[in-house]
N, C-alpha and C positions, 0 to 999 in steps of 0.2 A: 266489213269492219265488225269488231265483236261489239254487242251492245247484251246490256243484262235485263231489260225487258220493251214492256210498248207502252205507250199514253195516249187514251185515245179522247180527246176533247171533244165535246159533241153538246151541239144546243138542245135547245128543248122538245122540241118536234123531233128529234132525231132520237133522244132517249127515248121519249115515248113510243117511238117504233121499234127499238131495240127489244121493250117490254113486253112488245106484243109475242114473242115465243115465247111458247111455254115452257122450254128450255130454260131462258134467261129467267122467267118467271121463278121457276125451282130452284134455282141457283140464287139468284138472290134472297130469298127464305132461308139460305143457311150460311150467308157468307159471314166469315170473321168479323165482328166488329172494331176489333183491334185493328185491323186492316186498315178498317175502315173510320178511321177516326175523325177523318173529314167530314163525312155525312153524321156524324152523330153527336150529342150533347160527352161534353167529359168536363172531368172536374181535374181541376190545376191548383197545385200551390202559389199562390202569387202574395209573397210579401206586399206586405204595406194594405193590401184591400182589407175591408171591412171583418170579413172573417177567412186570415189569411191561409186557412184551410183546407177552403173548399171552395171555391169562385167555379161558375160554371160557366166554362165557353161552348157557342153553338154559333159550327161551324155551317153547320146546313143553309145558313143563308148566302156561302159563296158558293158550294160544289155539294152535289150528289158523290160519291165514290165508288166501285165498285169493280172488286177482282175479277177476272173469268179466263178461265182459256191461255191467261200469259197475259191480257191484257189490263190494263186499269183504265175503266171507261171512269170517265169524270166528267159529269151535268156541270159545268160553271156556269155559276150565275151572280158573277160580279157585274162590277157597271162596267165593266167591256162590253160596247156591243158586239154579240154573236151571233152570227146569222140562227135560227132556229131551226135549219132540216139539217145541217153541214155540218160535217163530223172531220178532225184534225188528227192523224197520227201517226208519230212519231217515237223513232228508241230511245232508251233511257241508257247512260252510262256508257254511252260513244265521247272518246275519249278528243277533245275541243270540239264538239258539234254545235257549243253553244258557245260566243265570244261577249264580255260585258263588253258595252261602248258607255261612257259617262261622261254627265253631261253638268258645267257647274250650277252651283247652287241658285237658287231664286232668289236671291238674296242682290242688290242691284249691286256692292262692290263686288263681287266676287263673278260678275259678266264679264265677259273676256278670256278668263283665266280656264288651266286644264280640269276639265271633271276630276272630282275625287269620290273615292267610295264613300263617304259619310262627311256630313255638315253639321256641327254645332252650334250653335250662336246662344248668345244669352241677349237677355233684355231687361230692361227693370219694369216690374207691374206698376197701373196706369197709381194706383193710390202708394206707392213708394213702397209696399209694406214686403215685399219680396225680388226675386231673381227668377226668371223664367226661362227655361233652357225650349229651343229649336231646334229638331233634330230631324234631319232629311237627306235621302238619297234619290241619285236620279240617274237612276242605271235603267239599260236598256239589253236587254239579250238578243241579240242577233243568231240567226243560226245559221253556221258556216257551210252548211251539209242540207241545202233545199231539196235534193235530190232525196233526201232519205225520207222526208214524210209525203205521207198519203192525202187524201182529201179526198172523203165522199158523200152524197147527198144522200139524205132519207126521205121518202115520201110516202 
């Protein structure tokens, strides 16, 4: 099946052994930052903040980034726990390799009923003095194609 590249997930322990060539070492000294905007500070226009800008989001506290060879390894470090030597990888741009399943809202009237891609709810705040919107999704990607990713340990 045609896919237009690879994604390679990989914990902690596992990047750090990736580093350890000095191969990988070189390469990452010059790689795109554009690229790589995951692992780095960048600045967003974001109406409405304080100075609407220049806001600076840093991303570095979910994922490392890094191009190489065809590949984008990516350090996550969300609260998912990931194992730390285990590395995940999988093509990009295979055409349904991924299926949304959704799941409904958390919201207690809306149990039962079929997942939607988005929930809005409003509410009035505790001293009257506004309307506060709730907005959640509860999608889950399945991948229809287990066969096509990898999984290897680092030590």
């Amino acid at each position: 099946m045609p896919a237009t590249g690879v994604v390679g997930i990989i914990g902690d322990n596992a990047w750090d052994v990736l580093f350890q060539s000095p191969e990988i070492q070189e390469a990452y000294k010059y790689r795109t930052i554009g690229a790589t905007a995951l692992s780095t500070q960048w600045i967003q226009q974001v109406p409405g903040s304080p100075n609407p800008n220049q806001t600076v989001i840093d991303y570095s506290s979910l994922a490392n980034v890094f191009d190489y060879a065809g590949i984008m390894f990516m350090n996550y470090r969300a609260s998912v726990d990931f194992p730390t030597d285990r590395a995940v990888f999988f093509p990009t741009g295979v055409r349904d390799m991924f299926q949304s399943v959704l799941s409904p809202s958390s919201i207690i009237e809306e149990q039962g009923e079929m997942g939607m891609p988005f929930y809005a709810h409003t509410y009035p705040k505790e001293d009257g003095s506004a309307i506060g919107i709730y907005v959640e999704t509860n999608r889950l990607e399945v991948n229809t194609f287990p066969e096509a990713c990898i999984q290897a340990t680092f030590s």
